[in-house]
N, C-alpha and C positions, 0 to 999 in steps of 0.2 A: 224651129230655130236651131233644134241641130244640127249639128252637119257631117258627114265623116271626113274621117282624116286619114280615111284609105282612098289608095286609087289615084292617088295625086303628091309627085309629082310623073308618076306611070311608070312605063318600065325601063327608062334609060338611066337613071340614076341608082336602080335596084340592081341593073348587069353592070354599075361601076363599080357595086359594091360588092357584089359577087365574084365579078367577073375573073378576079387571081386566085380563087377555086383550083381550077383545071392546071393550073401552072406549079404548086408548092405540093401537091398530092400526097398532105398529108393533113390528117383530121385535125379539125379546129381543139384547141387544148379546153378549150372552155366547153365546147360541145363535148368532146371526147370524155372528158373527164365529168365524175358527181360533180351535180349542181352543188353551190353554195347555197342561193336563195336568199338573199337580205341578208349577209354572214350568216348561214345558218352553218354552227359548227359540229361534224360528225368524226370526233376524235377519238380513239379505244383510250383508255383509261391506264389500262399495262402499262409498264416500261419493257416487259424483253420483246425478242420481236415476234413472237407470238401468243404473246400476253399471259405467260406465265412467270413468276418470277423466282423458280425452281425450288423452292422449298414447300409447294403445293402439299400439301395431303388430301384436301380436296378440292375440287373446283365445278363450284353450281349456280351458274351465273342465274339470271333471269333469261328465261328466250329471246327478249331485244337485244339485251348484252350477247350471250352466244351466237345471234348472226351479226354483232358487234364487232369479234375478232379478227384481228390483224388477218389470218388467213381467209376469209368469207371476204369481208371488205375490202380485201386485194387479192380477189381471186383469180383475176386475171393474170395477173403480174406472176404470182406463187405458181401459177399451171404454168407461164414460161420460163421462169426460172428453174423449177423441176424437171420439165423436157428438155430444158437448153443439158442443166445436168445428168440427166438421164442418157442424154445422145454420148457425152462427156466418159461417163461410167462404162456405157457399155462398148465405148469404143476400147478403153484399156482391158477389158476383155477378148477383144479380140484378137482372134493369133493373128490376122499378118499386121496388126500393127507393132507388135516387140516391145510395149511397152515393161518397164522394168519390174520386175517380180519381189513381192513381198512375201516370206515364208509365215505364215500361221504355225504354230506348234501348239495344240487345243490338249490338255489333257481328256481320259478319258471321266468327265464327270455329269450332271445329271442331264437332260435333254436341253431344257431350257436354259440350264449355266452354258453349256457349249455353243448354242446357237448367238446367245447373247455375247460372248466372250469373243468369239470370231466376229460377230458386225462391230465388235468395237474394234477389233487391230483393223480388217477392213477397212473403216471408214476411216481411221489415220491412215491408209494407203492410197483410198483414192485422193484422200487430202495434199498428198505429198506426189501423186501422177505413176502409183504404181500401180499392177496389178495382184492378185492377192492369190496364194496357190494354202489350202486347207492340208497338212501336215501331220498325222497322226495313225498312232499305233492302234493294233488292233482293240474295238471297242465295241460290249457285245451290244450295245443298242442295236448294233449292225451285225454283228456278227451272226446273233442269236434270233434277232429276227426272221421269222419266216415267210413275214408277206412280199418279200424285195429278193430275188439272189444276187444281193452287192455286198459290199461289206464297208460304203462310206455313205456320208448323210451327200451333198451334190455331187450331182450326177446320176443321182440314183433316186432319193428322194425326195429331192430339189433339183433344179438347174443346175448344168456346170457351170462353173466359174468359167471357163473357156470355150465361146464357140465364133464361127466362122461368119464372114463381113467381107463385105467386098473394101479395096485396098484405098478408094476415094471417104470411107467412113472412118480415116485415121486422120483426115484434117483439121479433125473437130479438138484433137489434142495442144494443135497451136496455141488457144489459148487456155489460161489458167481457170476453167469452170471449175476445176475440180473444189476449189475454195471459198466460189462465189455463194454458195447454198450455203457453206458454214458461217460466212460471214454477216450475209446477210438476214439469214429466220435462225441463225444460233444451231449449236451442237446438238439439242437433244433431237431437231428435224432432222437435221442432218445425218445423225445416228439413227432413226426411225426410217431415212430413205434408202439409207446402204442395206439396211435389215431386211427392210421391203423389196428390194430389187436381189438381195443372195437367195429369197424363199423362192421369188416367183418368178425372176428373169425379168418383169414388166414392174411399171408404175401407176398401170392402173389408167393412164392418161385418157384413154378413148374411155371409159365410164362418164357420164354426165355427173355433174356436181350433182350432189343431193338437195332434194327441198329442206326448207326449215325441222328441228326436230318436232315431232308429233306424237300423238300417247300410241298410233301404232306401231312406232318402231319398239325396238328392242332393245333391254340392258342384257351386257355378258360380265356372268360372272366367275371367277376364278378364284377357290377354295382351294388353297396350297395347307396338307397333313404332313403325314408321313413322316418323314424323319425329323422333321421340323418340331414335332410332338416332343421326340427326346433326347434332340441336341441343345444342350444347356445355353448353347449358343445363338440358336433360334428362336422364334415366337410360333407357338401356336395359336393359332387366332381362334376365341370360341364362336360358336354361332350367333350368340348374342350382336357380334361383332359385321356379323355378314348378313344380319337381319336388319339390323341399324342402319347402316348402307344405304340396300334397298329403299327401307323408307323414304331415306330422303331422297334418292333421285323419285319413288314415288309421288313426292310432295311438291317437290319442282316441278315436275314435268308431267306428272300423271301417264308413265308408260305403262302398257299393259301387258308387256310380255317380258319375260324374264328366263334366259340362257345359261345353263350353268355346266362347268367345266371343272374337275377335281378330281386329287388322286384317292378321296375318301369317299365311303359309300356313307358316312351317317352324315347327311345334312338335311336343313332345318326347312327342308319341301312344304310341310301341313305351312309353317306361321308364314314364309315365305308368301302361302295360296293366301292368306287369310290377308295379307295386305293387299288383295285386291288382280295379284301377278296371276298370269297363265304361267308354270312352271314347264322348261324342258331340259329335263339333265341330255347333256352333248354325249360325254363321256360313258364309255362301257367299263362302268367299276370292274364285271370281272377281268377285265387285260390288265389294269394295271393297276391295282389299288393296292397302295405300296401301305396302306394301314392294317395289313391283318395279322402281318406276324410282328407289328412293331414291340409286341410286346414280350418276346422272347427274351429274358434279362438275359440267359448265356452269350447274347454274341455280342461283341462291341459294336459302338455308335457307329465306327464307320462300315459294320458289316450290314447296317440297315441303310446306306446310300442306297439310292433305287439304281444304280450303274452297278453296284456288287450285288443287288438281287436279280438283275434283267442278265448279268451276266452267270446266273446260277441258273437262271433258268424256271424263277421263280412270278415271271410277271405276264406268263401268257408270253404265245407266239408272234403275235402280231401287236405288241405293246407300244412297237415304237412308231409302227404306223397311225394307231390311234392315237396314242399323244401328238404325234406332230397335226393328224387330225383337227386334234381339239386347238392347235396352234395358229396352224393356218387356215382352216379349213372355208368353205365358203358363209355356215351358218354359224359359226362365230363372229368371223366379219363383217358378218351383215347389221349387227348391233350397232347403234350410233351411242351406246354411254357404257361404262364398265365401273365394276367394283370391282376389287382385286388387293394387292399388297406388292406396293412396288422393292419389297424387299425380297422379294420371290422373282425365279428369270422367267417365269413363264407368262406373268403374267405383266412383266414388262415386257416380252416380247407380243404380247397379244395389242397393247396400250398403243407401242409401238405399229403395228399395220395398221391399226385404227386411226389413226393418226393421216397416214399416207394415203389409205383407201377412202376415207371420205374428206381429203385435204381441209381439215378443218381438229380441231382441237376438240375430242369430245370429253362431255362431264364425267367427274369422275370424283370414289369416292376410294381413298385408300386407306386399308386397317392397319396398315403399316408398311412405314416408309414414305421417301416424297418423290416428288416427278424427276427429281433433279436424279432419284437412283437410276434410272432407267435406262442410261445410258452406260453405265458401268456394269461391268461381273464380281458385284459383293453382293452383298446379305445382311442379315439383321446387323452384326458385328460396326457393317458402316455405316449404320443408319445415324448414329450422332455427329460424327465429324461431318459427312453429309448433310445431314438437313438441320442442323442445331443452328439456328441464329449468331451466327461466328460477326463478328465487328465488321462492318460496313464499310466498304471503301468512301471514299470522297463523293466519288462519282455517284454510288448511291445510294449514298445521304442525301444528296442533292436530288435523287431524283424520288427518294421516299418522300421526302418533305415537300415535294412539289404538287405526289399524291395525295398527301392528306391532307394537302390545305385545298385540292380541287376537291374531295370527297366531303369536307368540312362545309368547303361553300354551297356546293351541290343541296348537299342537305339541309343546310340553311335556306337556299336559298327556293327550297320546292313548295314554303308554306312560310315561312318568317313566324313562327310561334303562331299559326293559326289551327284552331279548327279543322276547317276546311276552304279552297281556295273561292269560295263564297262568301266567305269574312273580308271588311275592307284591308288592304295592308297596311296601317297605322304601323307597325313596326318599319316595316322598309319605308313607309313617307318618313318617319322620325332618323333612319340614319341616313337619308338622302338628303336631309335639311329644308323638306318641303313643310308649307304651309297646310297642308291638308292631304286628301286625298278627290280626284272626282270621279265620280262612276259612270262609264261609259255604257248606258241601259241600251243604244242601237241609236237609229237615222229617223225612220217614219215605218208605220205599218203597213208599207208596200214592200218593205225592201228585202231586197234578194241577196243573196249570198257575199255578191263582192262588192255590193253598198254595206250591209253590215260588217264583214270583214275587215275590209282596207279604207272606203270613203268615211263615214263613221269611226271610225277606231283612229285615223287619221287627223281627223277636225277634232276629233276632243284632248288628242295628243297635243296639235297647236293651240289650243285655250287653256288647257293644262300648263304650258310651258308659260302664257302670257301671265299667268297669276300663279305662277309657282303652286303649280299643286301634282300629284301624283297620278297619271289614269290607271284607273283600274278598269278591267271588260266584267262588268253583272250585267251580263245579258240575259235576259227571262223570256219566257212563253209570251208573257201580255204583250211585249215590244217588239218582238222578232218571229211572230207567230208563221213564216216565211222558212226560217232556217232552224226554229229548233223543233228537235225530237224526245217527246218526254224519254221513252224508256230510251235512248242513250244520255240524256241531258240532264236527268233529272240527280244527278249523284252528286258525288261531292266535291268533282273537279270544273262544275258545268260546262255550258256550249264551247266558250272562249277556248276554255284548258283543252277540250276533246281535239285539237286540229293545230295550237300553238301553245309555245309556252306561257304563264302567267306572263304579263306585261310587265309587273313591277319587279318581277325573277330576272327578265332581261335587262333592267335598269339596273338592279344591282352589282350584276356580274360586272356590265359596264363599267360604272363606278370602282367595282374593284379590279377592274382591270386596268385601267387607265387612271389607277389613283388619286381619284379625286375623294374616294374614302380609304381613308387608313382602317390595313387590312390587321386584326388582333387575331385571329387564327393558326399563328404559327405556333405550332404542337412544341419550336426550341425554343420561341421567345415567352408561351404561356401570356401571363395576363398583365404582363410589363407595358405593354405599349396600349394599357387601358386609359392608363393617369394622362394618354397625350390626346385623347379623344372627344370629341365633344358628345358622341354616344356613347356611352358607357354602358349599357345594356347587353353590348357586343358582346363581353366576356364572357367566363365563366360556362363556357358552350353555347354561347348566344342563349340562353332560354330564359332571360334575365328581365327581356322584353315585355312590356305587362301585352296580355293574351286577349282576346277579342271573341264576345260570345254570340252566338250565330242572331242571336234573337235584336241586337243592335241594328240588324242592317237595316230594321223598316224605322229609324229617324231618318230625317231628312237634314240635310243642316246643321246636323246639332253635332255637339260634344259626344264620342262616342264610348269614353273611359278615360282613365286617370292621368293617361299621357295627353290629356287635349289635342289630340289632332282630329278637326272636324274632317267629314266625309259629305260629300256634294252630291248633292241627285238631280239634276236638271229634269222640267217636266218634259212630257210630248210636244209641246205646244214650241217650247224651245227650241228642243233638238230640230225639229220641223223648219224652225226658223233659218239655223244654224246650217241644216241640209244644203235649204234652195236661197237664200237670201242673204247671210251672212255678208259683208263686204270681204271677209278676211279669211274666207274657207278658201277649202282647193275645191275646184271642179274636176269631172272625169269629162266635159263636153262643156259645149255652149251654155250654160243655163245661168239664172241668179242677175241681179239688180243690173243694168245697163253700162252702169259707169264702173261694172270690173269686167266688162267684155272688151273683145275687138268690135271696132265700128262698123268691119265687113263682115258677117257672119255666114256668108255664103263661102268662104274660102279659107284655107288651112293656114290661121296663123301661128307660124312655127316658134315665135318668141313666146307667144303669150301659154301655149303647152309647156314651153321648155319650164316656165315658172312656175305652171303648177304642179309639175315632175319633178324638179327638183328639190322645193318644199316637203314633196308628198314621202319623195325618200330619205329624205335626212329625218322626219317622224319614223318612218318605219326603219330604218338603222337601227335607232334606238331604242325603240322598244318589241317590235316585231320579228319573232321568229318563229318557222313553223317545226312543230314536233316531227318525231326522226318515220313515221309512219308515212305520212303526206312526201316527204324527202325522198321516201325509197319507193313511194309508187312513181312519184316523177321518174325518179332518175332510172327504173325499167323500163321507162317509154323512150327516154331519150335514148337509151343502151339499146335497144332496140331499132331505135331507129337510124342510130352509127353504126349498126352490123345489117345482116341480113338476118337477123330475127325479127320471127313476125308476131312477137308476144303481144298479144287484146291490141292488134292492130290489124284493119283493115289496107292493105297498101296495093297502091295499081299498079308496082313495078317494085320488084325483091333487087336483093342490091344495098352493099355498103355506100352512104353516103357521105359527102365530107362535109357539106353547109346542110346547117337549118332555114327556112323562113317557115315561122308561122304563120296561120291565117286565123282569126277569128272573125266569122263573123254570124252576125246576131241576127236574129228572127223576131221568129212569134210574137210578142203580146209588144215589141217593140216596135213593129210597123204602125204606123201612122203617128207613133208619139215622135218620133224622131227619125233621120232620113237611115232608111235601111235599104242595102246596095243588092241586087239579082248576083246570083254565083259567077251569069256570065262578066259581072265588069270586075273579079274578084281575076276570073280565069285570064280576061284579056291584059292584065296585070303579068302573071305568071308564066303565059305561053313565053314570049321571049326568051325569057331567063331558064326554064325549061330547055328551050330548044339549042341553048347553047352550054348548058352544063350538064343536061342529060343525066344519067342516074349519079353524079358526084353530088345534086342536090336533092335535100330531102324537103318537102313539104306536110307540114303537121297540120290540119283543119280542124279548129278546135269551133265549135257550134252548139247552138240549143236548139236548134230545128231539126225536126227529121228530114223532108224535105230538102234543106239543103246538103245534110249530110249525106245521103242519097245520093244527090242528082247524075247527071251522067256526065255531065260536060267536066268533074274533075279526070273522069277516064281519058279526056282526050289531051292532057297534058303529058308529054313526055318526059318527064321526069319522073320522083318515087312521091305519089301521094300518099299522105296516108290520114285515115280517121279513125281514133278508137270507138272500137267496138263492144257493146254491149251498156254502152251509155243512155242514161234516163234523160233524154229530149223531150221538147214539147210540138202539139201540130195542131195544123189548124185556128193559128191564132192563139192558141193558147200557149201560157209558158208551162216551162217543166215541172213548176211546186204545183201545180193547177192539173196536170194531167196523176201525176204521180205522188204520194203519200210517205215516201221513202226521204226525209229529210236530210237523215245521215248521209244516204248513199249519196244524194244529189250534192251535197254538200263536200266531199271528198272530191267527186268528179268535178266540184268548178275547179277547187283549190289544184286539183292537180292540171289541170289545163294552162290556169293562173301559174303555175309554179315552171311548165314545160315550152311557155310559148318566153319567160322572162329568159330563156336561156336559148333561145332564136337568134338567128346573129342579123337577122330581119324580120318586120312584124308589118305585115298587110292586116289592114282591124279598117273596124267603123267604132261609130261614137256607143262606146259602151263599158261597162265599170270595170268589167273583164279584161279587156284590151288596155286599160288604162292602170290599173293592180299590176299587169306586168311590166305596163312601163315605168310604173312607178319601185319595180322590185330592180330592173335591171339598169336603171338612172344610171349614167351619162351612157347612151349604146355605141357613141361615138368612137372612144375611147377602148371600146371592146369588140372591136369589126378585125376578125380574123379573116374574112375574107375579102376587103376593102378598107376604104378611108369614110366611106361617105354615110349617113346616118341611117340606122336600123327602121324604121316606123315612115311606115306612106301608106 
């Protein structure tokens, strides 16, 4: 009695909807761009624009948050903005374009104050479209130096500031780039990109982004002594200091290797090893270890500058090649986190290329000073006018306050005073003004993934809403013995949490976003606007709520604490009912009592879907969002298959594409219960559209069969097909949970299919829960046809 609702009405209506492809030749925004997914929101947290908000001393996000940042999350954008600037930069370098000359005048002072003190006038010069000429008297870093015979830092040690371009690479000065990098990811990038590009001539650009951080990279770290020990005006940081550090990037991150760079030979190697580090000092103490005569009381402070001992002749021959060494060097850089003291230039110059070379903000942990120094030439002296918490502009007040009531709700909102998210939420039913809560235990004990997910989770949302009550997903082993996996499921966030967010978490945010609860979180209004509430529980940091203990959840029915809001358990016998029978459910296909069917069941009636698509997504609006994991395996496939990368994709033709259509279709254990379509009536759909959009169209084949993911007939489409690879299918009649033991994994793979085919700007499917999860994600497709007028789904 099923039928599908592929294939029909064939492929003249699919090239209407296609067919202005070839003609706007430029990628659909909704393809092009991160999926939403049901609103699913993937916001950085930050306000500057790369999520620091300069008074940093430290910054150790979690590893979700760290590939969270502004620069990761628009990585694409940042690598064209940098090149566009890059071409911009090095064109005012160049002699035949004449661009106008900005004089440096750098005294002679320590390695790191000079290099730093020059990329800041720098970067005011290319700011302002000049070029920048290095201006100073003799300085024995260079002079005394033996490894170089030159006597200045570029040209010698670095790049020149000036070299040769042909006369068509001065066009690039028409417009005003030189501003666009400071205005847009802020001064301290911008100041880290002029620094980067005076060291090395290059930006690094042809490097591959780096993968996520891992315990085999490396922290670097930079241990500034020396005169710092007994200028009264400095800090010397004790070891304790640069032990502590460590730890915590060890704690966060568990890296195992550790880089060290300093102008003193006593540091803290043993306790360093004993946290776990492989230790490797960078630095050759004997060239410059500017700590051995610091204790000479007859000479004055400034006679223990390392610039008046390198020019005595006291620091080793070759000192100033090792310091710059330890500056720029390749095995410093290669570190993805640093400890250091941004009140020191060296080691804001090292934070600095780290920055540029892995285009990405890395953690850090400073003994002093804040991120906000690093772009200036002071020292400890400015560390308070710098980093001290000085009065808040307007602008942000408004944007702190905006922070901490989303940090406030967040955390509120990840457990509402539970336990764990296995407890019913009796607090969120009590300030959403619901009657109870019901538990949505699953559908029947055959079901699969995106019947437990979306069909189920679905129908208990619409019974939920008819009797005012709360869903909540307790999904267990006994109900869902299909899709759960103890050793991932069995914790404290179970099945539900592992793959979305709590249900009643997104119901809240809701509510507080659209005011239909008054929000008492404001850190300026405090607990004023408690008296106007009808929860009053809210205040006082929400914890006020009475707390719900784990051992409650086996009533049924009943009262489950002092705030009387009952909790519902429906048997199997029901939900069974509820599944197939229901008058008032949604269907993914033909099934259930006669009189909520079409009279023709052999043929594709488009109203009677439209009805239960749109039902199916105004429940999942509201409470359905999928966690930021499941988001970002999608949105690789589809990134992937907007470029010509071919990440866990098998594709019969490479090639940027502009349209999506996905295909799903269903096999195994689904033949003979329901009509399931041969690949050929899938293909004779697609050849057409194929033949006339050619590689501008991508095709995604999302399937449970091996078999069909195989077959050969998708090779004879001319177009880009593609099918990921290394997916857990089922064959031979059997489905995928039945051949394979791997719950989790199988479980990710539907969602992400579900997640990749809802952002198709056409969807070829047969009758199956898959196919219909994404239509019910991507409800009205009409509406959203970037490459036509006419509807997504045949």
């Amino acid at each position: 009695r099923a039928v599908t609702t592929a294939l029909l009405p064939r492929a003249a209506p699919l090239l209407a909807a296609l067919g202005a492809a070839q003609h706007h030749g430029r990628f659909s925004r909704r393809f092009h761009a991160r999926p939403s997914f049901a609103g699913q929101e993937r916001t950085w947290r930050a306000d500057r624009p790369v999520g620091l908000d300069g008074v940093n001393r430290s910054w150790l996000p979690s590893p979700t948050e760290l590939e969270a940042q502004p620069l990761v999350r628009r990585s694409k954008q940042f690598a064209r903005d940098l090149r566009n600037w890059g071409r911009y930069a090095k064109a005012l370098r160049c002699v035949a374009c004449n661009a106008p000359v900005t004089e440096v005048r750098t005294p002679c002072v320590g390695l790191g104050s000079l290099v730093v003190s020059f990329a800041q006038a720098y970067a005011r010069a290319v700011a302002a479209g000049n070029t920048t000429r290095l201006v100073q008297d003799q300085c024995g870093w260079f002079a005394k130096d033996q490894s170089r015979s030159c006597s200045e830092l570029f040209g010698c040690y670095a790049p020149s500031l000036q070299e040769a371009c042909p006369p068509e690479a001065c066009g690039v000065l028409a417009k005003p780039s030189g501003v666009k990098l400071l205005r847009k990811w802020g001064p301290t990038l911008h100041f880290s990109a002029v620094l980067y590009l005076a060291l090395h001539g290059h930006l690094g650009l042809n490097r591959e982004a780096p993968p996520p951080l891992g315990r085999a990279d490396c922290a670097v770290v930079h241990v500034r002594r020396g005169d710092a020990c007994v200028n009264t005006n400095r800090r010397c940081h004790s070891n304790d200091e640069y032990v502590e550090a460590a730890r915590q990037l060890k704690d966060a991150y568990g890296l195992e290797s550790l880089r060290v760079v300093s102008d003193d030979g006593n540091l803290p190697l043993d306790r360093w090893r004993r946290l776990g580090y492989d230790v490797e000092v960078l630095s050759r103490s004997e060239a410059y270890d500017v700590s051995r005569s610091v204790a000479g009381a007859a000479k004055s402070l400034r006679d223990h500058f390392p610039e008046k001992r390198m020019a005595r002749g006291e620091l080793g021959p070759t000192a100033t090649q090792d310091a710059l060494r330890d500056m720029l060097g390749p095995r410093t850089l290669e570190c993805r986190a640093f400890v250091g003291s941004f009140s020191a230039s060296m080691s804001k110059a090292i934070f600095a290329q780290l920055l540029i070379r892995h285009r990405r903000v890395p953690p850090f942990v400073s003994v002093g000073g804040c991120v906000r120094q690093a772009r200036f030439f002071d020292a400890d002296a400015e560390e308070y006018p710098r980093c001290a918490a000085s009065p808040p502009t307007e602008a942000e007040r408004r944007r702190n306050r905006a922070a901490a009531l989303r940090e406030r709700r967040e955390r509120f909102g990840r457990v509402q005073n539970r336990d764990t998210l296995r407890d019913p939420p009796v607090c969120a039913a009590r300030l959403l003004g619901k009657r109870g809560v019901l538990a949505v235990a699953g559908a029947d004990l055959g079901a699969a993934a995106a019947t437990v997910f979306f069909t189920a989770v679905v129908n208990h949302a619409l019974h939920a809403e008819r009797f005012d009550l709360l869903p909540w997903a307790s999904l267990g082993l006994a109900d869902n013995p299909l899709v759960y996996d103890r050793g991932r499921h069995d914790g404290k966030q179970g099945l539900w949490a592992t793959y979305f967010e709590p249900l009643e978490s997104v119901a809240l945010r809701r509510a507080f976003d659209d005011g239909t609860i008054a929000d008492p979180r404001d850190p300026e209004r405090g607990d004023v606007v408690c008296a106007t509430l009808r929860a009053p529980e809210l205040c006082a940091e929400l914890d006020t709520c009475p707390r719900v203990a784990s051992s409650v959840a086996q009533f049924f029915n009943k009262t489950v604490n002092a705030s009387q809001v009952p909790v519902f358990r429906k048997s199997g016998q029901w939900r069974l009912w509820m599944h197939k029978k229901a008058p008032w459910n949604v269907r993914a296909w033909y099934y259930g009592p006669k009189r909520t069917l079409p009279r023709n069941l052999t043929t594709y009636n488009a109203s009677w879907f439209a009805s239960q698509r749109s039902r199916a997504h105004r429940a999942l609006q509201k409470y359905v969002r999928f966690r930021a994991d499941v988001v970002k395996r999608a949105a690789e496939v589809l990134d992937a298959l907007a470029s010509s990368k071919e990440t866990d994709l098998l594709a019969v033709q490479a090639g940027a594409s502009k349209c999506l259509v996905g295909v799903h279709a269903r096999g195994t254990d689904a033949d003979g219960r329901r009509s399931v379509q041969p690949v050929e009536a899938y293909v004779a759909v697609l050849a057409p559209v194929c033949s006339q959009l050619g590689s501008a169209l991508a095709v995604y084949v999302a399937t449970d069969d091996v078999a069909i993911a195989s077959h050969p007939r998708w090779r004879a489409l001319s177009c880009r097909v593609a099918v990921a690879s290394g997916v857990r299918r089922g064959s031979d009649g059997k489905a995928a949970f039945e051949v394979h033991k791997d719950r989790h994994a199988t479980n990710v793979e539907v969602l992400t299919d579900v997640a990749v085919l809802s952002s198709a700007d056409a969807l070829v499917h047969g009758a199956s829960a898959v196919s219909e999860a994404a239509q019910w994600l991507a409800w009205p497709p009409v509406w959203r046809q970037p490459c036509g007028s006419a509807s997504g789904a045949y």
